[in-house]
Gaussian input, Z-matrix of N, CA and C with variables (Angstrom, degrees):
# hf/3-21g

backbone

0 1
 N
 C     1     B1
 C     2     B2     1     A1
 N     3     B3     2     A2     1     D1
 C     4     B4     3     A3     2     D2
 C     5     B5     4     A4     3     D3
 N     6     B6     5     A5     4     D4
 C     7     B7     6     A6     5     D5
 C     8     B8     7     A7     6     D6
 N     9     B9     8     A8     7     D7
 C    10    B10     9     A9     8     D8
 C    11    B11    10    A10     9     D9
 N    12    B12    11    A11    10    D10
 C    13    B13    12    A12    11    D11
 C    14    B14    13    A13    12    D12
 N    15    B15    14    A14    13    D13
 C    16    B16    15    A15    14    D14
 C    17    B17    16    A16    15    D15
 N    18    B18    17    A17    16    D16
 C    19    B19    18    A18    17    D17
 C    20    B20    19    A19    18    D18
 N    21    B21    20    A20    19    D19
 C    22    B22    21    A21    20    D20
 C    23    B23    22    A22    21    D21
 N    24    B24    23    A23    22    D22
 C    25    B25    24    A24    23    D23
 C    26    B26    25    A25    24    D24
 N    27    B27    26    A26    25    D25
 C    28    B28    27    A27    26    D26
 C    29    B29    28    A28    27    D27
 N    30    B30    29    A29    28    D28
 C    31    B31    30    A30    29    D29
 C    32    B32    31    A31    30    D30
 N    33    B33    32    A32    31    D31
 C    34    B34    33    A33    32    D32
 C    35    B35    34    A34    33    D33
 N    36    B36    35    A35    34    D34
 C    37    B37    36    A36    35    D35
 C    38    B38    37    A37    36    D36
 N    39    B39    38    A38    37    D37
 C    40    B40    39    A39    38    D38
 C    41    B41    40    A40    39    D39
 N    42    B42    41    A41    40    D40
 C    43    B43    42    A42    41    D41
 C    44    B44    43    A43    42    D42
 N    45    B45    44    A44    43    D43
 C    46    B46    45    A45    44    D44
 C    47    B47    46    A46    45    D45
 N    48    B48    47    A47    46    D46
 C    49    B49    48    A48    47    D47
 C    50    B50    49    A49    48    D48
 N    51    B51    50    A50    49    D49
 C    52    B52    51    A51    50    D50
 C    53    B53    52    A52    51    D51
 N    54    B54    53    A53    52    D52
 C    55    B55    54    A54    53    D53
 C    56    B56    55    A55    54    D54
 N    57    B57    56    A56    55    D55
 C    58    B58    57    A57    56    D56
 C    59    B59    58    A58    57    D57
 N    60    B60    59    A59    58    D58
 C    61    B61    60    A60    59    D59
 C    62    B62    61    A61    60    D60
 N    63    B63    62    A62    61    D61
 C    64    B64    63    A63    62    D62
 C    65    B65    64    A64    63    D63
 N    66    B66    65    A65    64    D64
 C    67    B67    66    A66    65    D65
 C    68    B68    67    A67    66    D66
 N    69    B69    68    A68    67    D67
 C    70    B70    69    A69    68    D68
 C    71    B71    70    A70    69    D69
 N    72    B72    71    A71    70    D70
 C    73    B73    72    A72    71    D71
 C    74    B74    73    A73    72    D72
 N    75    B75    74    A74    73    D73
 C    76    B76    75    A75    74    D74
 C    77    B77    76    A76    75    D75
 N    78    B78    77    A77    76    D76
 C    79    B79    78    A78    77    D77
 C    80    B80    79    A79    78    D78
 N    81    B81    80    A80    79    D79
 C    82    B82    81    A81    80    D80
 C    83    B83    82    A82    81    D81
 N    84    B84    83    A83    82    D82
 C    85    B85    84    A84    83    D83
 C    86    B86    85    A85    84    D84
 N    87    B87    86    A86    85    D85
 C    88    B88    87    A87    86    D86
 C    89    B89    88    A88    87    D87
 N    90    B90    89    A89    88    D88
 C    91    B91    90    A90    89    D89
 C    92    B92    91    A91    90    D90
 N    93    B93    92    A92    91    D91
 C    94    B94    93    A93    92    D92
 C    95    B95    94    A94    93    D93
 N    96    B96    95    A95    94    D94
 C    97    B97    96    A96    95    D95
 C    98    B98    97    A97    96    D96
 N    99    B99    98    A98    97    D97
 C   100   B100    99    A99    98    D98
 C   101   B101   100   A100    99    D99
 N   102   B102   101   A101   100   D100
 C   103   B103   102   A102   101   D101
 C   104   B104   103   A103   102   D102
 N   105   B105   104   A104   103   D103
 C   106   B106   105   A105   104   D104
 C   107   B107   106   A106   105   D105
 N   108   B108   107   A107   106   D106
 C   109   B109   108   A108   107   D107
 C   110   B110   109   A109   108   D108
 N   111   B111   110   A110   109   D109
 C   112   B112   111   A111   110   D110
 C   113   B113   112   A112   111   D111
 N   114   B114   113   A113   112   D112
 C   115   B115   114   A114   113   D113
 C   116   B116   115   A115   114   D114
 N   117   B117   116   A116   115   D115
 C   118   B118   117   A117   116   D116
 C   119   B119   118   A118   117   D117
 N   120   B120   119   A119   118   D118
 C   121   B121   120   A120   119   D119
 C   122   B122   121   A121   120   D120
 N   123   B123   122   A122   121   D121
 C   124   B124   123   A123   122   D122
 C   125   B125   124   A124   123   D123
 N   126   B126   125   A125   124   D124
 C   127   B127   126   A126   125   D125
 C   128   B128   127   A127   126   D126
 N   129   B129   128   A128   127   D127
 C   130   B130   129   A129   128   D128
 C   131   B131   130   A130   129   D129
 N   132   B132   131   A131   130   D130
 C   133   B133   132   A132   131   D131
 C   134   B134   133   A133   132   D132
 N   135   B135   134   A134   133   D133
 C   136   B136   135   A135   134   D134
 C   137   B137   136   A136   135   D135
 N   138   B138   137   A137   136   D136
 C   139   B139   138   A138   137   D137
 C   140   B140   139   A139   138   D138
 N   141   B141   140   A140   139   D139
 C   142   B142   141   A141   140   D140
 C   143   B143   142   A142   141   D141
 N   144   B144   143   A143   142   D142
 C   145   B145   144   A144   143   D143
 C   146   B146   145   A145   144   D144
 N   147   B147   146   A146   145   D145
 C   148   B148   147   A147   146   D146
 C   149   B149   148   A148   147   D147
 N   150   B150   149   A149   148   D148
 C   151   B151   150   A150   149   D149
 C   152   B152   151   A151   150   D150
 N   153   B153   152   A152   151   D151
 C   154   B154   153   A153   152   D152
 C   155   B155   154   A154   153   D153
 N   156   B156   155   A155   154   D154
 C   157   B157   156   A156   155   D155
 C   158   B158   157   A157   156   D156
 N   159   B159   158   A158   157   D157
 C   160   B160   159   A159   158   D158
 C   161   B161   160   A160   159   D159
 N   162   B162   161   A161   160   D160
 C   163   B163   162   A162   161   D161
 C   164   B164   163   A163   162   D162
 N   165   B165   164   A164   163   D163
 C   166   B166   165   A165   164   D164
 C   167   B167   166   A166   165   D165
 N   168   B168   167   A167   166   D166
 C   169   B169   168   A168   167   D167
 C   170   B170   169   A169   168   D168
 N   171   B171   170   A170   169   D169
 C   172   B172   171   A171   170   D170
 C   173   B173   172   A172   171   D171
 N   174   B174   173   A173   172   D172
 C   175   B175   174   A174   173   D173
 C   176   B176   175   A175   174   D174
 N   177   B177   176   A176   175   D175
 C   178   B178   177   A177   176   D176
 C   179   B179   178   A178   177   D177
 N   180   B180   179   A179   178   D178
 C   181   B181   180   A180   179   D179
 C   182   B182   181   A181   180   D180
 N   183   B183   182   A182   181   D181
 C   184   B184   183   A183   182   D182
 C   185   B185   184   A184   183   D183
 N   186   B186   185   A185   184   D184
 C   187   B187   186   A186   185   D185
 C   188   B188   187   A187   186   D186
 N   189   B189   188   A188   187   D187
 C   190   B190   189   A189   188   D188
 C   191   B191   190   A190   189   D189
 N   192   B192   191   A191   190   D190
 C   193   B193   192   A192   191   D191
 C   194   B194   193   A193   192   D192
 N   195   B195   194   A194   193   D193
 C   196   B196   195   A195   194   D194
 C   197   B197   196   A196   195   D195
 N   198   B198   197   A197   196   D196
 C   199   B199   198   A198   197   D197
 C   200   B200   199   A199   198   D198
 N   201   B201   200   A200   199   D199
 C   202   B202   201   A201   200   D200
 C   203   B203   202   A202   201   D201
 N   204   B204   203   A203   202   D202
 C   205   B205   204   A204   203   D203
 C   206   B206   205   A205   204   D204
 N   207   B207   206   A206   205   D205
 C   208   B208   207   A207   206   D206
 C   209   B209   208   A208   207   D207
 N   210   B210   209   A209   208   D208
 C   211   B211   210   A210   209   D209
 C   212   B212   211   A211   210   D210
 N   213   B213   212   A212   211   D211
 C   214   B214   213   A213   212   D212
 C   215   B215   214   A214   213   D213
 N   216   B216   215   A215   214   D214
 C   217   B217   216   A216   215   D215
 C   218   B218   217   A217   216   D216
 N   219   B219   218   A218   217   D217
 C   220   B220   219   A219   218   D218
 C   221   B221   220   A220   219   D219
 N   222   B222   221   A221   220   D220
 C   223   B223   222   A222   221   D221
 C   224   B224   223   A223   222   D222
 N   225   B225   224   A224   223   D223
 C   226   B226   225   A225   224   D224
 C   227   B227   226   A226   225   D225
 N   228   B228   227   A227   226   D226
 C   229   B229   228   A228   227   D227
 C   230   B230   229   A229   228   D228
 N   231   B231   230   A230   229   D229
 C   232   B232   231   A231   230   D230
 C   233   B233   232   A232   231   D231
 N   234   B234   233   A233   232   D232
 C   235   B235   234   A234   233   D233
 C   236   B236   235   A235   234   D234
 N   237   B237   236   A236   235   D235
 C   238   B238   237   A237   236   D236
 C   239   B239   238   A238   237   D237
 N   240   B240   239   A239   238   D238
 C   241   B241   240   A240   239   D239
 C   242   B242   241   A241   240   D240

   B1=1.4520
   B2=1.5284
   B3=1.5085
   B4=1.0746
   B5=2.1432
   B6=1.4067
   B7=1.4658
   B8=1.4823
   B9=1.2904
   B10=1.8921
   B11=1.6546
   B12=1.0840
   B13=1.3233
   B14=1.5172
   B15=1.2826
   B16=2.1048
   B17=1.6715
   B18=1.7136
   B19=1.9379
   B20=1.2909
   B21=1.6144
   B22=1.4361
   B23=1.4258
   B24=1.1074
   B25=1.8785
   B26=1.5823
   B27=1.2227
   B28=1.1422
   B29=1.5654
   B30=1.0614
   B31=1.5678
   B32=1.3454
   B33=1.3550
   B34=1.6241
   B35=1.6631
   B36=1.6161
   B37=1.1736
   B38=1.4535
   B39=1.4848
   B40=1.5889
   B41=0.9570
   B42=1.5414
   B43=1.3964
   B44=1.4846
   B45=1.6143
   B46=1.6308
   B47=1.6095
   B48=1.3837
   B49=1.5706
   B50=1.6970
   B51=0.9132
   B52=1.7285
   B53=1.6734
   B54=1.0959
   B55=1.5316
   B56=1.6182
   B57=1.2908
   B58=1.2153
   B59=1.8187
   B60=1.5043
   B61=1.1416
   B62=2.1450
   B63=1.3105
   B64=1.2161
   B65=1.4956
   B66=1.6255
   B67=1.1728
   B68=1.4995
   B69=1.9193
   B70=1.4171
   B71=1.5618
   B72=0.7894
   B73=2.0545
   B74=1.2836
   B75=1.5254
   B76=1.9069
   B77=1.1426
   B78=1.4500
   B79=1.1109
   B80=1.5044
   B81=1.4965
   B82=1.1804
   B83=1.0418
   B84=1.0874
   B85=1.6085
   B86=1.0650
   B87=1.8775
   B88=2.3953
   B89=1.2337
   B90=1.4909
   B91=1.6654
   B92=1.3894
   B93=1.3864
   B94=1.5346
   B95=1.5982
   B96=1.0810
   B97=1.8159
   B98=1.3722
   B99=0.8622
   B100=1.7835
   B101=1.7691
   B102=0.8000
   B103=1.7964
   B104=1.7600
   B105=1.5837
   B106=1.0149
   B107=1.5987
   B108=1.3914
   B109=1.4260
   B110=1.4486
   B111=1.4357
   B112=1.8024
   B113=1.4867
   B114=1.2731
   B115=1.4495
   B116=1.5752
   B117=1.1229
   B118=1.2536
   B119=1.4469
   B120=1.4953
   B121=1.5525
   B122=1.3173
   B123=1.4752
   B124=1.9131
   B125=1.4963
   B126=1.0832
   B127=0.9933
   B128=1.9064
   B129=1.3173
   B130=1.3824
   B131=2.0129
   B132=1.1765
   B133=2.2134
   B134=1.6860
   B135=1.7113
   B136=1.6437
   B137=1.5648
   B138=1.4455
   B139=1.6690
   B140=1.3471
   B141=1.7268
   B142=1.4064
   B143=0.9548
   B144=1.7195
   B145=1.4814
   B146=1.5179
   B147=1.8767
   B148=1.4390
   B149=1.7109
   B150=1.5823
   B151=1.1646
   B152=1.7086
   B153=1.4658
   B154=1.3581
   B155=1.4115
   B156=1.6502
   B157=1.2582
   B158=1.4946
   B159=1.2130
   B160=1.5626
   B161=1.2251
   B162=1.5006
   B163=1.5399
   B164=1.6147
   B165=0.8971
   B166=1.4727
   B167=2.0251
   B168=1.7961
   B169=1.5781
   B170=1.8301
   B171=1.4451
   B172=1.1548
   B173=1.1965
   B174=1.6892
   B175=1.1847
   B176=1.7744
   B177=1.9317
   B178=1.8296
   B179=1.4957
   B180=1.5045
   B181=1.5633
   B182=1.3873
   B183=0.7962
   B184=1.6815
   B185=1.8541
   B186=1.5161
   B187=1.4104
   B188=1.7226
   B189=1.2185
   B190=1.4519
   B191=2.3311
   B192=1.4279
   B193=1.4872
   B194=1.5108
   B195=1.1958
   B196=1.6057
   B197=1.2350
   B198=1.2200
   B199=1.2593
   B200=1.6257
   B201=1.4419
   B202=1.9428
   B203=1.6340
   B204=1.2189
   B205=1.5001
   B206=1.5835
   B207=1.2960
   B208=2.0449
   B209=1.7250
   B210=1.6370
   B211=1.0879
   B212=1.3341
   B213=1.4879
   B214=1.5160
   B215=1.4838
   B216=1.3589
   B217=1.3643
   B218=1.9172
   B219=1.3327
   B220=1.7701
   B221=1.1484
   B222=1.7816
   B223=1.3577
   B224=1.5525
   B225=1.1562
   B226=1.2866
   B227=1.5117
   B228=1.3008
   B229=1.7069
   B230=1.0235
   B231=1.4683
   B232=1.6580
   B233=1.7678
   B234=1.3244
   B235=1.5501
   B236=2.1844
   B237=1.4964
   B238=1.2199
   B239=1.6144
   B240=1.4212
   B241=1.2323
   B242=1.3296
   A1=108.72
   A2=136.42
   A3=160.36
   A4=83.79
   A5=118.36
   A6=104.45
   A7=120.90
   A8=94.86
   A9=96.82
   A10=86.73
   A11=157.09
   A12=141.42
   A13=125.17
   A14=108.43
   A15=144.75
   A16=94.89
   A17=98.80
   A18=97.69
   A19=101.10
   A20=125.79
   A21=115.10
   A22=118.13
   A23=102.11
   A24=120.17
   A25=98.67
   A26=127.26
   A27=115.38
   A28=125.32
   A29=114.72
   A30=130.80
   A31=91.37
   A32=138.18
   A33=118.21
   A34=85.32
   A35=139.67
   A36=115.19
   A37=117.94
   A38=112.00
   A39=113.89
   A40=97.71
   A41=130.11
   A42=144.25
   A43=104.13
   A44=101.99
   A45=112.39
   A46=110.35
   A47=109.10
   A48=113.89
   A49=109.32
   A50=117.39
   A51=111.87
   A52=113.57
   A53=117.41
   A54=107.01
   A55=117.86
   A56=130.78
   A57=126.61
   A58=106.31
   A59=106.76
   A60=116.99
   A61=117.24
   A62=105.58
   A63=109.74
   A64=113.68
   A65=127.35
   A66=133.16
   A67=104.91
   A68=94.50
   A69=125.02
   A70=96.96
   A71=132.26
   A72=156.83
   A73=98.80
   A74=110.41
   A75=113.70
   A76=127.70
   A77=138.19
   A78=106.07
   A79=101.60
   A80=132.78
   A81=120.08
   A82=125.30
   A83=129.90
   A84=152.33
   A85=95.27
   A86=105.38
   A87=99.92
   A88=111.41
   A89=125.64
   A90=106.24
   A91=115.79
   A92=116.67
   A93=137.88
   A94=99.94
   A95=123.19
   A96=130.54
   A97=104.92
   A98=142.46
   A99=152.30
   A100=87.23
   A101=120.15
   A102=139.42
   A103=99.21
   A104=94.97
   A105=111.82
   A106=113.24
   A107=134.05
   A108=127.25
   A109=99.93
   A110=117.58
   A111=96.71
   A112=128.42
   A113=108.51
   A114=123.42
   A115=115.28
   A116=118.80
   A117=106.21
   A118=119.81
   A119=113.33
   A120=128.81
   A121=107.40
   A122=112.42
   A123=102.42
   A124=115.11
   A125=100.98
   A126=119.18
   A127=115.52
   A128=140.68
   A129=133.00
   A130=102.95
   A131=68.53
   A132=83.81
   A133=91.77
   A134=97.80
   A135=95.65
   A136=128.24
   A137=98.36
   A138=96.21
   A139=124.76
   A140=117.67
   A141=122.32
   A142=140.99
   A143=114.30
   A144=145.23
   A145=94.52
   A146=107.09
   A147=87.72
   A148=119.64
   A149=104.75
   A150=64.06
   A151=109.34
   A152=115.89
   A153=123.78
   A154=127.00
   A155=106.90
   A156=114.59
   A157=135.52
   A158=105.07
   A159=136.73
   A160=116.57
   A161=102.32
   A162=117.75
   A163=115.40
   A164=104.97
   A165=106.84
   A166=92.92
   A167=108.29
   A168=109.95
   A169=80.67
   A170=102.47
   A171=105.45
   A172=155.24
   A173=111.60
   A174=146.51
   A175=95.97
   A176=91.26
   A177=99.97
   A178=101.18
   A179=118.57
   A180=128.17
   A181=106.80
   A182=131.32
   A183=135.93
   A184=110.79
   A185=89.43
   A186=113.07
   A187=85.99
   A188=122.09
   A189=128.87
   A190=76.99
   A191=89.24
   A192=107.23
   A193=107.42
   A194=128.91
   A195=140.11
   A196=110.15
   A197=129.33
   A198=154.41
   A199=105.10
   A200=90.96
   A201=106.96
   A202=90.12
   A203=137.08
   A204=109.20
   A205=102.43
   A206=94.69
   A207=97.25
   A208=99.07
   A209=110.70
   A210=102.44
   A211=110.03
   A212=119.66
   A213=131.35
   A214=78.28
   A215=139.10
   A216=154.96
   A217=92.42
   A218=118.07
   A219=98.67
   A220=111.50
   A221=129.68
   A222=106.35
   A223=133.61
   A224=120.00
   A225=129.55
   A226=114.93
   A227=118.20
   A228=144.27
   A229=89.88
   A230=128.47
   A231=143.76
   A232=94.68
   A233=95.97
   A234=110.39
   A235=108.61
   A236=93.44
   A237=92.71
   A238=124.02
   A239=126.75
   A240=130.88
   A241=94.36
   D1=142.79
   D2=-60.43
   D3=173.66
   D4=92.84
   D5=153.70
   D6=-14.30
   D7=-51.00
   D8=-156.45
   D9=-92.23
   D10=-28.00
   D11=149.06
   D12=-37.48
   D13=-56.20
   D14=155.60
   D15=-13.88
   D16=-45.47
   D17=-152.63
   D18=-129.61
   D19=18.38
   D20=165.73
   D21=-63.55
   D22=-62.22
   D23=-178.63
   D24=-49.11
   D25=-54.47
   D26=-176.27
   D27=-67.83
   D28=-48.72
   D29=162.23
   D30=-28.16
   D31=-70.82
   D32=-134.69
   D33=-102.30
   D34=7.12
   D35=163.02
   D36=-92.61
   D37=-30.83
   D38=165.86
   D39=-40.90
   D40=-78.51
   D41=-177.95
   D42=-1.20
   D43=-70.62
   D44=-163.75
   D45=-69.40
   D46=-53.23
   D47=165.81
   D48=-36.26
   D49=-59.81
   D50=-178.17
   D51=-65.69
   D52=8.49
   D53=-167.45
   D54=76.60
   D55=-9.65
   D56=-152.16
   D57=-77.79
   D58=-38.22
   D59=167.96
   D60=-120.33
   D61=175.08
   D62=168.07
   D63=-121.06
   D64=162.92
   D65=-141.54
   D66=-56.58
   D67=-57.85
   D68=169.38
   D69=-28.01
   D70=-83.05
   D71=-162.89
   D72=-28.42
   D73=-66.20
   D74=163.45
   D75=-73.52
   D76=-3.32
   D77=170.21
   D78=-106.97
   D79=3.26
   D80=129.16
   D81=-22.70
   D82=-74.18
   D83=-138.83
   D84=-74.58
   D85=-66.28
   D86=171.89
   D87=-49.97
   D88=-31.94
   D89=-173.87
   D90=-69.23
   D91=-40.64
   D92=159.09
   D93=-31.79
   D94=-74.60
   D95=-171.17
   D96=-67.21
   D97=-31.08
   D98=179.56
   D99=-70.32
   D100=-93.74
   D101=158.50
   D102=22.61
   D103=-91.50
   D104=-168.48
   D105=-75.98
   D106=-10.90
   D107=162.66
   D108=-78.50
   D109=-39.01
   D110=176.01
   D111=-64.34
   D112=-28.40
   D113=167.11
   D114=-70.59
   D115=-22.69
   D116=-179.78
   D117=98.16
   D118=6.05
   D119=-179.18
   D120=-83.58
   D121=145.06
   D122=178.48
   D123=-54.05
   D124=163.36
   D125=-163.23
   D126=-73.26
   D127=92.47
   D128=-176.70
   D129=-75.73
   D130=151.83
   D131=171.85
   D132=-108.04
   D133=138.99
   D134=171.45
   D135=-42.07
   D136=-45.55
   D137=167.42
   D138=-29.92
   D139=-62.28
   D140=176.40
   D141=-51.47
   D142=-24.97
   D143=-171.28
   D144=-82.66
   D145=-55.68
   D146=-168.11
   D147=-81.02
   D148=-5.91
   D149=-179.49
   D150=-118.46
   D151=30.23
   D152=140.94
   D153=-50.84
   D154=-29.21
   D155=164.09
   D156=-67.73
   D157=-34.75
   D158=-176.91
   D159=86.78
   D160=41.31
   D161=-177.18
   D162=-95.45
   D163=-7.38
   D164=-169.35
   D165=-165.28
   D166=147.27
   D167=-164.83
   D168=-107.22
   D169=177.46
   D170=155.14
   D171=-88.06
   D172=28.09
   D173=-174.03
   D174=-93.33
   D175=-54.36
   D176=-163.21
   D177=-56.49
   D178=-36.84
   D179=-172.43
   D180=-77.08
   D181=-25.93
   D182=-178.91
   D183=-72.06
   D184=-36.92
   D185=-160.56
   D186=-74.98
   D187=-43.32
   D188=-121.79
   D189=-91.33
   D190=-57.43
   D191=-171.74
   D192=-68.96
   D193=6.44
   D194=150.33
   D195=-72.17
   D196=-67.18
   D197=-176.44
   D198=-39.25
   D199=-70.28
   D200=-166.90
   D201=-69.78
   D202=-14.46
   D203=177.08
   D204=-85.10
   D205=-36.21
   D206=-168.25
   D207=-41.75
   D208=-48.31
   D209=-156.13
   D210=-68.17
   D211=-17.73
   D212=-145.90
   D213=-88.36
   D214=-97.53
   D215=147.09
   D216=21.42
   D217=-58.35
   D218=-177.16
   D219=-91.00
   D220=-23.06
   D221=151.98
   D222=-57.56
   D223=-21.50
   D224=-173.37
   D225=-75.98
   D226=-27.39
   D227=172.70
   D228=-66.16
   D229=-76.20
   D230=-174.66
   D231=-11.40
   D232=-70.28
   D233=-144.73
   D234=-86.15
   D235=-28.06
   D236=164.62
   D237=-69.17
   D238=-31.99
   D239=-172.12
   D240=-76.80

């Protein structure tokens, strides 16, 4: 598995937890990424999708991808100690 696979699912639930998006908003966004890996189109990260949409600025994504590392970074402590 693929970092950027690692943090899709999570990306668009921070997302939702913060208000930044709504449920509807992401699972757009996975159908969008499902879409285009079955087709054979490069590959988008939810971030890009949403905010090609103008669903999210690049503050909310900055914000969002702060967040999902903090957590990644203290699960990862968790399991190393």
């Amino acid at each position: 598995m693929t970092e950027q696979e690692k943090y899709c699912s999570r990306f668009g639930k921070i997302a939702v937890d913060n208000g930044f998006l709504v449920a509807d908003q992401l699972q757009q966004a996975l159908r969008e990424q499902v879409n285009d890996n079955l087709a054979e189109r490069p590959h988008r990260v939810i971030g890009a999708i949403c905010f090609e949409h103008g669903w999210m600025t690049p503050a909310q994504i900055e914000e969002t991808l702060n967040l999902l590392f903090k957590k990644s970074n203290a699960n990862q402590g968790l399991v190393e100690s």
